[in-house]
C-alpha positions as CSV (number, residue, x, y, z in Angstrom):
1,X,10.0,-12.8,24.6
2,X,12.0,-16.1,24.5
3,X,10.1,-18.2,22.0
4,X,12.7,-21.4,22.6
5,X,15.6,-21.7,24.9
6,X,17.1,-25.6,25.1
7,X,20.3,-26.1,26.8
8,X,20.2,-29.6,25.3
9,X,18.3,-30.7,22.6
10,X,19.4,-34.5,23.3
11,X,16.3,-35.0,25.5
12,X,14.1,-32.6,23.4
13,X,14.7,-34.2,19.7
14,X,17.7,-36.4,19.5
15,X,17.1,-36.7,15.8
16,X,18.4,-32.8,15.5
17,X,21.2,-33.4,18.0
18,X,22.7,-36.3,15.9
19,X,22.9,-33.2,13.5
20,X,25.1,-31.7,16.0
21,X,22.5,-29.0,17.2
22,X,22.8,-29.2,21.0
23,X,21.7,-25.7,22.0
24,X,19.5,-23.5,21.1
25,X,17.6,-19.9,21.9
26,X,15.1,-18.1,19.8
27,X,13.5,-14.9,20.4
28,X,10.7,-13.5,18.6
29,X,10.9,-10.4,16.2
30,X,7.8,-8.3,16.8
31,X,4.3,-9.4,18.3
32,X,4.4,-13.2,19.1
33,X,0.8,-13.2,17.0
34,X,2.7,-11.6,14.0
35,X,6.3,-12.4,14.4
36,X,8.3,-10.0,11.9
37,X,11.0,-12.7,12.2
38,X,13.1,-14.7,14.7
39,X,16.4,-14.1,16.3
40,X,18.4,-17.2,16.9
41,X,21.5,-18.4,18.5
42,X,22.5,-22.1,18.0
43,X,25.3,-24.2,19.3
44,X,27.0,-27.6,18.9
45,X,27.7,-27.5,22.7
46,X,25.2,-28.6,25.5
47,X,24.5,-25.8,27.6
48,X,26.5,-23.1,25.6
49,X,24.0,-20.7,26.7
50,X,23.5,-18.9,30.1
51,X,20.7,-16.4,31.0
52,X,23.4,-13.2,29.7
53,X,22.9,-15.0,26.6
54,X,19.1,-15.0,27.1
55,X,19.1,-11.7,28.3
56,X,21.4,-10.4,25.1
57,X,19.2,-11.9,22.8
58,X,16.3,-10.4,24.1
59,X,17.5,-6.9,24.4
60,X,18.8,-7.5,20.5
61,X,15.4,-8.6,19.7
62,X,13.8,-5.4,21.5
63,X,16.1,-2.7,19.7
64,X,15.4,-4.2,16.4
65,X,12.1,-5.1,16.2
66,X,10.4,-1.6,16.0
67,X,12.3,-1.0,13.3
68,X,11.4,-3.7,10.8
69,X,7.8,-2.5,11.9
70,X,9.0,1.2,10.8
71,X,11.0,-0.5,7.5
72,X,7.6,-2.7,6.9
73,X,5.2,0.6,7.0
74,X,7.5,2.5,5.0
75,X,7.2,0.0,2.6
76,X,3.1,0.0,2.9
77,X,3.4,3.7,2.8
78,X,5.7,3.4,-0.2
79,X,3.3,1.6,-2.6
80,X,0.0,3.6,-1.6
81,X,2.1,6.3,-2.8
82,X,2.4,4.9,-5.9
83,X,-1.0,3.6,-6.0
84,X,-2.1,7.2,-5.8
85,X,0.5,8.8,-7.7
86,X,-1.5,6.2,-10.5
87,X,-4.7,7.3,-9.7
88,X,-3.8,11.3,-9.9
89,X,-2.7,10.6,-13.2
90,X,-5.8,8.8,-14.8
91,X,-7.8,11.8,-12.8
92,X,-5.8,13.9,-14.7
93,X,-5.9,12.2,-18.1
94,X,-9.7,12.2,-17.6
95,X,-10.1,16.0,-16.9
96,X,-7.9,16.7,-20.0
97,X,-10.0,14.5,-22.2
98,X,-13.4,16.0,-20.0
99,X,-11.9,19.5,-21.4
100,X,-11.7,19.0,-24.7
101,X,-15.2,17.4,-25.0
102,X,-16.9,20.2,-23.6
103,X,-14.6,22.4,-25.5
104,X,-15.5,20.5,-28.9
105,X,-19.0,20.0,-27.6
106,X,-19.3,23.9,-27.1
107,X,-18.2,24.9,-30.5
108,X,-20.1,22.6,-32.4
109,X,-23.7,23.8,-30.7
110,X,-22.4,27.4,-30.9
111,X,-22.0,27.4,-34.6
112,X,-25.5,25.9,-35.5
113,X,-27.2,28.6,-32.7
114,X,-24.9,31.4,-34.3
115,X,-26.7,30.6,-37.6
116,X,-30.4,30.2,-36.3
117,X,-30.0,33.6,-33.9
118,X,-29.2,34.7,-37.4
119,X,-31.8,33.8,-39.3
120,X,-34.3,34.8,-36.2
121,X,-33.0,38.4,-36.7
122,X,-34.1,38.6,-40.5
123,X,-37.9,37.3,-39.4
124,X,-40.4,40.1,-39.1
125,X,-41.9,40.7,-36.3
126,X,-45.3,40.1,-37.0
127,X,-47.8,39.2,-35.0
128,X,-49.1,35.4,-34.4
129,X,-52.4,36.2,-35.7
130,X,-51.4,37.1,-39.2
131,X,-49.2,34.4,-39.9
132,X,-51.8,32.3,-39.7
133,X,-54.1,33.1,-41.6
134,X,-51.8,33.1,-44.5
């Protein structure tokens, strides 16, 4: 889509043709809504440009916007990798340390219960009613 196409910019801006701009044509890269980018041509000579120019530019601008689109998703793509990449990590890191809690957690309680069970076996077995009346 032709965003700007002035075979003479004398009548449009003559501030910018005293600059020696005369001619100019600029095509949109991507959606007009979300331009990617613009493709220009620009020219020191009133009417340098015909409509194979026009035509060019816009067939140009076709081929290559689609893939900026694909080069700007890859890079989306690129760093949600990464961000996940991160976020596997610290899961990681927190299942290791989760680990050797319960690991350290299980040991501790085992060793106290080893002792009581123990100590349980070396009880008599005597009924409730004796012990107390003792």
């Amino acid at each position: 889509m032709i965003l700007r196409t002035y075979n003479s910019l004398d009548d449009v801006n003559p501030e910018i043709a005293r600059t020696g701009l005369h001619s100019w044509i600029q095509v949109v890269l991507g959606d007009v809504a979300d331009p990617i980018g613009y493709l220009s041509f620009r020219s020191g000579k009133t009417n340098a440009y015909s409509q194979l120019h026009v035509e060019l530019l816009e067939g140009i601008a076709r081929q290559i916007s689609p893939v900026l689109k694909n080069a700007q998703m890859f890079e989306v793509e690129r760093g949600l990798g990464d961000q996940l990449d991160a976020q596997n990590r610290e899961l990681q890191e927190a299942n290791t340390a989760k680990s050797r809690f319960l690991s350290t957690v299980s040991h501790e309680l085992k060793t106290p219960l080893t002792i009581v069970s123990g100590f349980i076996d070396f009880l008599p077995m005597t009924p409730t009613s004796s012990l107390q009346s003792t």
